[in-house]
N, C-alpha and C positions, 0 to 999 in steps of 0.2 A: 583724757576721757575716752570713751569706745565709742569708736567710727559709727557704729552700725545702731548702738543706741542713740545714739546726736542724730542720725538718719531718720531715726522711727518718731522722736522727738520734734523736728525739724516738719517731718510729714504730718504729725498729728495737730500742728499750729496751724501748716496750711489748712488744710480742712476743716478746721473747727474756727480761721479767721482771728483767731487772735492768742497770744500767750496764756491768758488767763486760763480761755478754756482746756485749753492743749495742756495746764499745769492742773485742772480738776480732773481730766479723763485720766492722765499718768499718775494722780498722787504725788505730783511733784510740787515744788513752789513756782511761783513766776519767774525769779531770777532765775534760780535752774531753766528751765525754757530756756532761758535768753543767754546763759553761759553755754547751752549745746549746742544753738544756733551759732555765736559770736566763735565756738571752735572750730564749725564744721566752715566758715567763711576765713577764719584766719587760715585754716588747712590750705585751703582752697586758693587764698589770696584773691578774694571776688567774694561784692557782696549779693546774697541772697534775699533779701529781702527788704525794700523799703519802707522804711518806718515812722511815723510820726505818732504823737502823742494819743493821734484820734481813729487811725488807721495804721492796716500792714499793707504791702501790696509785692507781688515776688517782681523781681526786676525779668530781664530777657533770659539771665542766664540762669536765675534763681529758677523760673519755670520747665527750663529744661533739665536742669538739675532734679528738680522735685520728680518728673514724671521717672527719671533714671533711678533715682530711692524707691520709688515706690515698687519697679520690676526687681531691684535688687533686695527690699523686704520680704515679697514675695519668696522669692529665690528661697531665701532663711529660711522662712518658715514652711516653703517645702520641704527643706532638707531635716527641718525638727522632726517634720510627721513622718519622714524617709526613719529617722532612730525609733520615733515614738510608735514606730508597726511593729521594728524588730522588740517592743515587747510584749506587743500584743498577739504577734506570730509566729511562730518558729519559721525558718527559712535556712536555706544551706545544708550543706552535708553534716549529718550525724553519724559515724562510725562507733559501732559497738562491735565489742568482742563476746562470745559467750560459749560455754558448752555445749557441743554439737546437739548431745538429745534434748534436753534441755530447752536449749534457745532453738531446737527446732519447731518442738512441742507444746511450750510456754512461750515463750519471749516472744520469737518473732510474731504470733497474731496480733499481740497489744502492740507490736512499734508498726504493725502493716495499719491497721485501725487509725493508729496517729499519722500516718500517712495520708491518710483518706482523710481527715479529718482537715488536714494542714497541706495543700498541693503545694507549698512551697518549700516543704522540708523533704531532703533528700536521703534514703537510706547505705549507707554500705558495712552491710552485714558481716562478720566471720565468725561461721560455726566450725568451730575448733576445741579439743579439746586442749589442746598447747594453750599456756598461760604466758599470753601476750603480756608485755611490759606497755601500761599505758603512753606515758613520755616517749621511748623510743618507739614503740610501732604508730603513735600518732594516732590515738582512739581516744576517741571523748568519754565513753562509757564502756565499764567490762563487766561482765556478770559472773561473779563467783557464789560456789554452792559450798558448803562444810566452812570448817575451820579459815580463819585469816590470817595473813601474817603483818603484822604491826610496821607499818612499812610510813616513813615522813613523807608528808604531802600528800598522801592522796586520804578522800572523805570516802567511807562507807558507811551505807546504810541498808538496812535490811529491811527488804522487799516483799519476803516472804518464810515460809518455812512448808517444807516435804515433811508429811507424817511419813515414815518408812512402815513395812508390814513383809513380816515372813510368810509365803507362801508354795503353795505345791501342786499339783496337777491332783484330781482325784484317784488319778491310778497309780502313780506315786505313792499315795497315804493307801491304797487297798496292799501294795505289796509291802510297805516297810511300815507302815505303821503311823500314826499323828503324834505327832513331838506335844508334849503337855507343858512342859515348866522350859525355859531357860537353858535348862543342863541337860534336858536330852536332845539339845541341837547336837549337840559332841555325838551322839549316837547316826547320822542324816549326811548325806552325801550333799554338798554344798553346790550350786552353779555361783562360781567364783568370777566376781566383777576386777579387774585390773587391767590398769591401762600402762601402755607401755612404755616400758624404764622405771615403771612406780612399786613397793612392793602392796600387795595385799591388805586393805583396811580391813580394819573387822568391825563385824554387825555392832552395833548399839542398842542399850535395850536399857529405859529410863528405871533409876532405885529413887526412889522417894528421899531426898533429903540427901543424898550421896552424888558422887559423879555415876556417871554410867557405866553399865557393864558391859563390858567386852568379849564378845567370843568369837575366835577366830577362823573363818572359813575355809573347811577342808572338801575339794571333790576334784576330778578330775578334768570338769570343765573350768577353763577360764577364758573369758569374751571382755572385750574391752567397748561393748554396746549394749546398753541396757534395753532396749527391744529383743534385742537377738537373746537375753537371758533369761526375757518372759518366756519366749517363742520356745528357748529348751525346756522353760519348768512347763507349759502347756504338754508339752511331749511327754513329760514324767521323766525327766534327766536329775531331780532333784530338787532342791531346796532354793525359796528364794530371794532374798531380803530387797524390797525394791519400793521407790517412792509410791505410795495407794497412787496418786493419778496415776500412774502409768497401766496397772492394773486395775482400776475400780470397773472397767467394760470386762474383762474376762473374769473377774469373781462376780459381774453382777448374768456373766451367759454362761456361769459354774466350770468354766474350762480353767478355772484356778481356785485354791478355796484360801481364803485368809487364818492363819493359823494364830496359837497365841493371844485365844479373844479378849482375853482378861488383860492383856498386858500392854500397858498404855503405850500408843506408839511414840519411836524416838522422832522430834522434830530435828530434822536437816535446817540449818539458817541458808539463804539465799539471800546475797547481799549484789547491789549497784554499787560500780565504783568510778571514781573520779577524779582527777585530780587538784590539787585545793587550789583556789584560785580567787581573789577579790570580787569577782562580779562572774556567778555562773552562767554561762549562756541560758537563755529561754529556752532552747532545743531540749539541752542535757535536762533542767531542772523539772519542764513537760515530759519526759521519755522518763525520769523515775519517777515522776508522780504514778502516772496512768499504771505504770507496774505495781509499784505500792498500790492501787486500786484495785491491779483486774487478779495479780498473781494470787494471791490468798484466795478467792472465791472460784479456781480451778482447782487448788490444790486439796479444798475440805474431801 
């Protein structure tokens, strides 16, 4: 039998004075009572409680015994509520990896908010644009933008999505002209986003019913910071294909215009990632939730 239930068994007879009761309040039978008792006394070798037909009464040792049960029940069931916080709170370090601009501009204000929210949850942060391996570098959470690679073990879920939008400074479009369709991007000096050791992705632009079109960025700028790429199309260095949030303040203070009205914008996936594991901690499962909530109503 278990120690610790014979104990709780054992205490609940006391106080209630007799087996019967002790066998109504547990849902137990009467015998059971009295095989918990008769284990936790053969354990023991000392008996616990003096018994007659008409009466119980605890002997010397029995009393001493019972008040020692009842600090070590105690004990338990502090230590249940010690597990039953850590579901109800996040606590401990949460390590996320994510893209510098990105997790600097998105990410981080929703995991600082759940900070605020949870003083027992601790953040450490890498804005990076190097694609940490979650197992070896030891991160709970990583945030990847575009395409995935099919990788075993770990869970992803998509958090969000970047409409993208082609834009240009207004002086830009007075000296070369406003790209109308698609194909006269090929005509436009491109500010080229790459990052280094990567080659050159190219713009996406959504076909109804087909994959996406492709066309590939030609200019003599290339930055591996999407701030600094706004900041040259503001100047009129060219063309610029970049998430709307990052833009939507400088087209809505005209210092960029959004080109391509008609042309529905490409959604970027942004995905949380994780790796799979029988019981996901509170921390990580709170830290995608709150994203899944807050990233999509920054990104409209």
């Amino acid at each position: 039998m278990d120690r610790l239930e014979s104990m709780a068994v054992f205490v609940k007879a006391v106080d209630l004075g007799s087996f019967a009761a002790a066998a109504i309040a547990l849902d137990l039978s009467g015998p059971m009572v009295g095989k918990h008792v008769r284990f936790l006394e053969e354990r023991l070798g000392v008996r616990l409680l003096n018994r007659t037909t008409r009466r119980q009464s605890l002997t010397d040792f029995g009393r001493a015994y019972y008040e020692r049960c009842r600090v070590v029940l105690a004990e338990a069931d502090a230590a249940d509520a010690l597990a039953a916080d850590q579901f109800t709170e996040p606590r401990g370090k949460l390590r996320v990896t994510m893209p510098a601009h990105f997790g600097r501009h998105c990410v981080t204000p929703v995991l600082l908010r759940l900070a605020r929210q949870y003083p027992m949850l601790e953040l450490d942060l890498s804005l990076n644009d190097r694609f940490a391996d979650l197992a070896d570098d030891g991160y709970d959470l990583a945030i990847r933008t575009g395409a995935l690679d099919d990788k075993a073990g770990v869970i992803a879920r998509r958090v969000a999505r970047q409409g993208m939008v082609v834009c240009a400074a207004p002086s830009y479009l007075q000296r070369h002209g406003e790209p109308r369709r698609i194909e006269d991007l090929a005509d436009h000096q491109a500010i080229v986003y790459r990052r280094l050791g990567q080659v050159v992705q190219p713009w996406l632009f959504v076909r109804e019913g087909q994959t996406a079109q492709e066309i590939m960025p030609t200019g003599r700028l290339r930055l591996d910071d999407l701030d600094a790429i706004a900041d040259a199309a503001v100047e009129g260095m060219g063309l610029a294909w970049l998430p709307y949030w990052l833009v939507r303040e400088r087209i809505e203070a005209g210092a960029l215009a959004a080109l391509l009205p008609d042309q529905p914008r490409y959604l970027y996936d942004c995905y949380a990632l994780w790796l799979q594991t029988p019981h996901l901690p509170l921390k990580v499962r709170l830290a995608v939730d709150a994203l899944a909530a807050a990233l999509p109503k920054s990104m409209a």
